[in-house]
C-alpha positions as CSV (number, residue, x, y, z in Angstrom):
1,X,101.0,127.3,90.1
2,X,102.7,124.1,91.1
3,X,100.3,121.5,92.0
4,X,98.9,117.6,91.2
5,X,95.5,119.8,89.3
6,X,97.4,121.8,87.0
7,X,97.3,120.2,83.8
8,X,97.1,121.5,80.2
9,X,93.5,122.3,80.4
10,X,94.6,125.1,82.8
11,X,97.5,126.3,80.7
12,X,95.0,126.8,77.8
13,X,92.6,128.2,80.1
14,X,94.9,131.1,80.8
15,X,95.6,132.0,76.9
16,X,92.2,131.8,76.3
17,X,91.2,133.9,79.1
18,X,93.4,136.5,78.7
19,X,92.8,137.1,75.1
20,X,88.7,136.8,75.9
21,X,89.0,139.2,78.8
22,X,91.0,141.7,77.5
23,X,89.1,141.4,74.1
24,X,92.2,141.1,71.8
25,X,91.6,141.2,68.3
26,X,93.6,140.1,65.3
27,X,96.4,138.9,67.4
28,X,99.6,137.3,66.6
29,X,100.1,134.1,68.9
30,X,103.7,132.4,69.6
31,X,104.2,129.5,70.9
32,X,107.3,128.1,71.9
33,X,108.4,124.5,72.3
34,X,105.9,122.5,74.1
35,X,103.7,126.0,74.2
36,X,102.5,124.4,70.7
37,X,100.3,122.1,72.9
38,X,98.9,125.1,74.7
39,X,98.6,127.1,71.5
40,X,96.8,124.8,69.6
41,X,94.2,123.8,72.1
42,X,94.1,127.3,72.8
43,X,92.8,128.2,69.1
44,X,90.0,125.9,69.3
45,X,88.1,128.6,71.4
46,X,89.9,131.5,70.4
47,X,91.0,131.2,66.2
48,X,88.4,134.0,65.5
49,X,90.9,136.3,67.1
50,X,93.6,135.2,65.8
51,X,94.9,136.8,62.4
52,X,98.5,134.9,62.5
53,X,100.4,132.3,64.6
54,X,104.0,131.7,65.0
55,X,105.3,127.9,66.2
56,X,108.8,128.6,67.2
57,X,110.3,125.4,67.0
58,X,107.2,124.2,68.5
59,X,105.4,121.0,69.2
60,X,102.0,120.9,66.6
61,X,100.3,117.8,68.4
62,X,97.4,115.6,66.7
63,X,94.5,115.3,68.4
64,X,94.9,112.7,71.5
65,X,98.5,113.6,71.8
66,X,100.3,114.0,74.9
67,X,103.3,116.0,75.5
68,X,105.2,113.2,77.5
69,X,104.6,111.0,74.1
70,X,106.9,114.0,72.3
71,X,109.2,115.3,74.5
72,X,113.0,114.8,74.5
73,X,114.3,111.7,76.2
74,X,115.3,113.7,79.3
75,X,112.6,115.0,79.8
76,X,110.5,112.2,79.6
77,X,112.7,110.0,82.2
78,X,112.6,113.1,84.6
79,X,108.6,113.0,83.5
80,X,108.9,109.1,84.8
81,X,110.3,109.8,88.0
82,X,108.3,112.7,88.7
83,X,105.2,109.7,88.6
84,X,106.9,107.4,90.5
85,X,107.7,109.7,93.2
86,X,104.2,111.0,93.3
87,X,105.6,114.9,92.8
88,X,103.7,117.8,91.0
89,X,106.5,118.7,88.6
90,X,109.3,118.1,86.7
91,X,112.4,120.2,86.4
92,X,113.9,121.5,83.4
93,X,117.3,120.2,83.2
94,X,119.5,121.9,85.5
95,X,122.7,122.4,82.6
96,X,121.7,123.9,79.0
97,X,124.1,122.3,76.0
98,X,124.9,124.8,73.5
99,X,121.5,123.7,71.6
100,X,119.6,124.9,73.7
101,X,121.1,128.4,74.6
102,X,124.5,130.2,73.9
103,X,127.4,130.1,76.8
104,X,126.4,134.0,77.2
105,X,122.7,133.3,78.7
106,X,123.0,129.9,79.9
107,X,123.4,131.0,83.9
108,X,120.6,133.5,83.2
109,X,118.6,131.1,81.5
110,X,119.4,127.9,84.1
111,X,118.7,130.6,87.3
112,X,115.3,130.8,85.6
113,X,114.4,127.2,85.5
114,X,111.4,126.3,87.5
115,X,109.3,123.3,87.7
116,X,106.8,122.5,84.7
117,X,103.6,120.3,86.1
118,X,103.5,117.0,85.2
119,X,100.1,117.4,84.5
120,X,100.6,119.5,81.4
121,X,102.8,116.4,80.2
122,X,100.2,113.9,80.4
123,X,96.7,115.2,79.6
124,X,96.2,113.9,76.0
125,X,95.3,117.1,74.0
126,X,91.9,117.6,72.1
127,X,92.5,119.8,68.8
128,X,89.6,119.3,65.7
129,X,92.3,121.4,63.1
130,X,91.8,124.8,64.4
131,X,95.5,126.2,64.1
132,X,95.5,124.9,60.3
133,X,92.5,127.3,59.9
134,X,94.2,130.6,60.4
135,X,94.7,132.4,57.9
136,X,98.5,133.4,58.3
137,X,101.0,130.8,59.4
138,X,104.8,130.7,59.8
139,X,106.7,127.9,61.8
140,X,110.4,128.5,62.4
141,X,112.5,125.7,63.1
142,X,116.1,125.9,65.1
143,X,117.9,122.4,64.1
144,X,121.0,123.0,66.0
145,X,118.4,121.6,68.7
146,X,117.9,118.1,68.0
147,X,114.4,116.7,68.0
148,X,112.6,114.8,65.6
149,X,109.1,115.9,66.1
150,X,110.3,119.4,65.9
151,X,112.2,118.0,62.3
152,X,109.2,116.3,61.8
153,X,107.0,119.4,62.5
154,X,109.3,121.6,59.8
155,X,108.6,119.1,57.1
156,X,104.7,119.0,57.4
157,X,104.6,122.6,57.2
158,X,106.6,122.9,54.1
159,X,104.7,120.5,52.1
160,X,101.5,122.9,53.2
161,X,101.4,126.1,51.1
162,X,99.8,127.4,54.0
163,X,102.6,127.5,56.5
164,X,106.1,130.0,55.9
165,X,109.0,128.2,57.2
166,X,112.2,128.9,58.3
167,X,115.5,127.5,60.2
168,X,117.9,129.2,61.6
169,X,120.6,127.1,61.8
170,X,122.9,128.5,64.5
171,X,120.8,129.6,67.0
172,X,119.6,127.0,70.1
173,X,116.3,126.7,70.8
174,X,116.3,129.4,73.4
175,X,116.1,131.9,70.4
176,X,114.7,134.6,72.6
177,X,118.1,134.8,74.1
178,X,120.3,133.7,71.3
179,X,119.4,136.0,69.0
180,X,116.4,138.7,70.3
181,X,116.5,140.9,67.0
182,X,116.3,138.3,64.3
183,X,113.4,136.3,66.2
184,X,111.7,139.6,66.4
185,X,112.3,140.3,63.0
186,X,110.5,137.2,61.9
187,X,107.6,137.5,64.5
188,X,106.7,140.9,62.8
189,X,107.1,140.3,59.5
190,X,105.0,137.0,60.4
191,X,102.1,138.8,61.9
């Protein structure tokens, strides 16, 4: 779904659909990297389903946020000329450093890489405080991947006794591929 209409409205949309239409109860939601947009819009319909969430060294935006105002310099240039060249999306960066994801899955990981729409980047995102209302929270934080609002997301979590936190300090932020067992580990014993 690569196209000028797809914002983060629709990317919320689908989260919220699919947990509405399959009727999913006391589920565990994960989001990942700029998924915290998505994931915390999508609790403002859906946080009555939701026992627990996971933010996996994801974004935890204030209201009127927008992604673009957050995301990694890269990103945002590539964000820039995506605009200026009047395109629907932006590519992911076409070479992961070791921060990102271990030698052993980067060509798996770069053959994967498809175009994010610029859309989702630039809608401002409207959240009222719904993801600080569930009841079971746990943010994980992977700092070998530099980025200050992630740093900056770790440290407002902490100082809420609400939130479990932990960093796993050698593994990149692709911690689905880095390390599968650990991440899944956490994710169960968080939900």
């Amino acid at each position: 779904m690569l196209s000028k209409d797809v914002n983060l409205d629709t990317h919320i949309a689908d989260v919220v659909n699919l947990v509405k239409w399959e009727s999913l109860e006391n589920v565990c939601l994960v989001a990942w990297s700029l998924a915290g947009y998505v994931g915390s819009g999508a609790l403002e319909s859906i946080g009555d389903h939701v026992s627990s969430a996971v933010w996996l060294d994801a974004f935890i935006p204030a209201d009127g946020q927008r992604a673009a105002d957050t995301a990694a310099e890269p990103v945002r240039k590539g964000i820039q000329a995506a605009i200026e060249k009047g395109e629907a999306g932006v590519r992911g960066s076409a070479k992961y450093p070791p921060a990102v994801v271990a030698e052993r899955d980067r060509a798996f990981a770069e053959s994967k890489v498809t175009q994010q729409p610029v859309g989702t980047y630039l809608q401002p995102i409207k959240v009222t405080g719904a993801l600080q209302k569930v009841a079971k929270k746990t943010y994980i934080r992977l700092p070998k991947f530099s980025l200050p609002p992630l740093d900056k997301a770790l440290a407002d979590c902490k100082s809420e006794k609400s939130w479990a936190t932990f960093e796993l300090p050698d593994v990149g932020h692709m911690a689905m591929l880095d390390a599968p067992d650990r991440l899944s580990e956490l994710i169960l014993q968080a939900a």
